[in-house]
N, C-alpha and C positions, 0 to 999 in steps of 0.2 A: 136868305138862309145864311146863317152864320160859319164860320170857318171851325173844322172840329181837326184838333190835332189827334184824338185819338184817335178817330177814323180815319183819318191820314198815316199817320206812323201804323193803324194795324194794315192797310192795302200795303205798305210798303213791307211789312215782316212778312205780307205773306204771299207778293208777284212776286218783288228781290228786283236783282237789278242784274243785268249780262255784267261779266267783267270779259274785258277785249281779247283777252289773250285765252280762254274758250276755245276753239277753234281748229277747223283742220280746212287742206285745201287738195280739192283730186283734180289734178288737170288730164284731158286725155288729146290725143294730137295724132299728126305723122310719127310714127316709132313709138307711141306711148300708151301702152295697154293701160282697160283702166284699173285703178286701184292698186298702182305704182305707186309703192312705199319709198322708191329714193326721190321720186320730186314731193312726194307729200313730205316728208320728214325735211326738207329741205326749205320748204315755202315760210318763212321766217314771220312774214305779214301780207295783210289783202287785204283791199278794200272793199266794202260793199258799193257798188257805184249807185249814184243818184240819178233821179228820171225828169224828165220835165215834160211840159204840152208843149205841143205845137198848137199855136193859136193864128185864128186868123178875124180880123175885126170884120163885123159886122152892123149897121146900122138900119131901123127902118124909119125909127124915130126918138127924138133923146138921143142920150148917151151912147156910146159907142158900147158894144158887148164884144167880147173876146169869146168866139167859138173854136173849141178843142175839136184837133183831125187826127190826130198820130201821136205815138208815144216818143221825145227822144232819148236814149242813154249815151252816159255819157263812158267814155273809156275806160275800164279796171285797170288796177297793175298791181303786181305779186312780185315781191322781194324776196330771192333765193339766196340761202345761204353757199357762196361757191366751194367744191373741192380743189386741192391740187389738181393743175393740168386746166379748169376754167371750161369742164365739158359741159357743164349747163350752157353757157355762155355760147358753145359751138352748135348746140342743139336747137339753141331758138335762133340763131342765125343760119342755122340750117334750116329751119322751117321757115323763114322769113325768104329764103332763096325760093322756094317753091312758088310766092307769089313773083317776085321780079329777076331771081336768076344771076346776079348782081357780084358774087363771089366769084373769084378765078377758079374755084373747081365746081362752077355750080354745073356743069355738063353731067359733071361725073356722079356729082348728088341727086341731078337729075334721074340719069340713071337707075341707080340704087334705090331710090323711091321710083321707079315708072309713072313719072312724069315726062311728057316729050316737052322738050322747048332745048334751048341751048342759052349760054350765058347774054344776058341783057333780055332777054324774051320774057315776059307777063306770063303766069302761068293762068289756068280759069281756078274761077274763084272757088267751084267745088273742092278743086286737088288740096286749096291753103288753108280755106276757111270750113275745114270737118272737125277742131275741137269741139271741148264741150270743160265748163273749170266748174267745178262744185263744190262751194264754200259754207261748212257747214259747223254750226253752232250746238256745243255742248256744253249743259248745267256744270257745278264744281265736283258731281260724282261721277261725270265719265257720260254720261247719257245724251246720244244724240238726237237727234231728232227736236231741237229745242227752235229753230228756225236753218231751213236750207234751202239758198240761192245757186239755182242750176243756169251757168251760161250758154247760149246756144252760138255755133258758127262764129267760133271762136280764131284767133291766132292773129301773132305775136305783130304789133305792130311799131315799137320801142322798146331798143334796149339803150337802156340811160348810160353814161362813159360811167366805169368805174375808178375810184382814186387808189393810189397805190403811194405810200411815203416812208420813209425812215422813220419817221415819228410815231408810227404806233405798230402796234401789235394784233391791231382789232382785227377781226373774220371780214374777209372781203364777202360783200353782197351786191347782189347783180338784182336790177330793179328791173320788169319786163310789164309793159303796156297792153293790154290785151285792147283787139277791136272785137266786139261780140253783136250779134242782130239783134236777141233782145234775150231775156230772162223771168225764170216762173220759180215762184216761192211756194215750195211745200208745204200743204194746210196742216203745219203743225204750230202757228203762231197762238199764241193764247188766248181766245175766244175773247171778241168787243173791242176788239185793236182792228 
């Protein structure tokens, strides 16, 4: 079968194409109700993270076969635009204290979130990992539901050093690694994909 550019360019006038910047992002957490408009408004960019198999070879005869057991994902991360003051910044280091405790007032953040542990103490992993980030894609008139990735048992496992210099003027942005278990995509994807 021969290559038909018109049937080609017309699939294309009439799926279109994502453009990146579509997009919004809902994180929810320790302190973070959801459908929090200052971290949404805030979230600058996010990755769709990628998946792979877990494979394990098998052979009975011939060739080796790679048999799939589990799904892995790999880490997200969401770059926040920071305010004066760098409270984003305190907020996912406050929520990273939950899991190890590790800040000199983490007693007291303990506390304020009723979490028992004291500074250096591991926290259980229910207390750290109850987010949920939901990264969702919208056409160029507003309309969502075009593809949304909901993360499950979420929280913060990286926050990247931020630069600060005399040389510019740009908006500081704080980069935050998420560790999540795994991720379900709502069947709004476009039929035969």
């Amino acid at each position: 079968m021969a290559f038909d550019i018109e049937q080609f360019l017309g699939n294309l006038n009439k799926e279109g194409f994502h453009k990146a910047n579509f997009f919004n992002v809902d994180i929810t957490g320790p302190g973070i109700p959801v459908g929090n408009d200052v971290i949404r408004m805030r979230a600058f960019s996010a990755e769709i993270p990628g998946r792979t198999l877990s494979t394990t070879e098998y052979r009975v005869y011939g060739p080796l076969r790679k048999m799939a057991y589990a799904s892995t994902y790999t880490d997200t991360r969401v770059e926040f635009l920071c305010t004066e003051g760098l409270k984003e910044k305190r907020f996912f280091e406050n929520w990273q204290d939950r899991a190890t405790g590790t800040m000199a007032d983490a007693p007291r953040a303990f506390e304020r979130n009723n979490v028992s542990g004291g500074k250096y103490n591991a926290g259980y992993y229910d207390d750290y990992a109850k987010g949920t980030i939901t990264i969702q894609l919208y056409n160029e008139g507003g309309m969502h539901g075009m593809a949304t990735h909901k993360f499950h048992e979420v929280y913060p496992i990286g926050i990247a050093p931020m630069a600060v210099t005399w040389d510019s003027a740009d908006l500081i942005k704080l980069a935050v690694t998420f560790a999540f278990r795994d991720y379900t995509v709502e069947p709004n994807l476009p039929q035969g994909l």
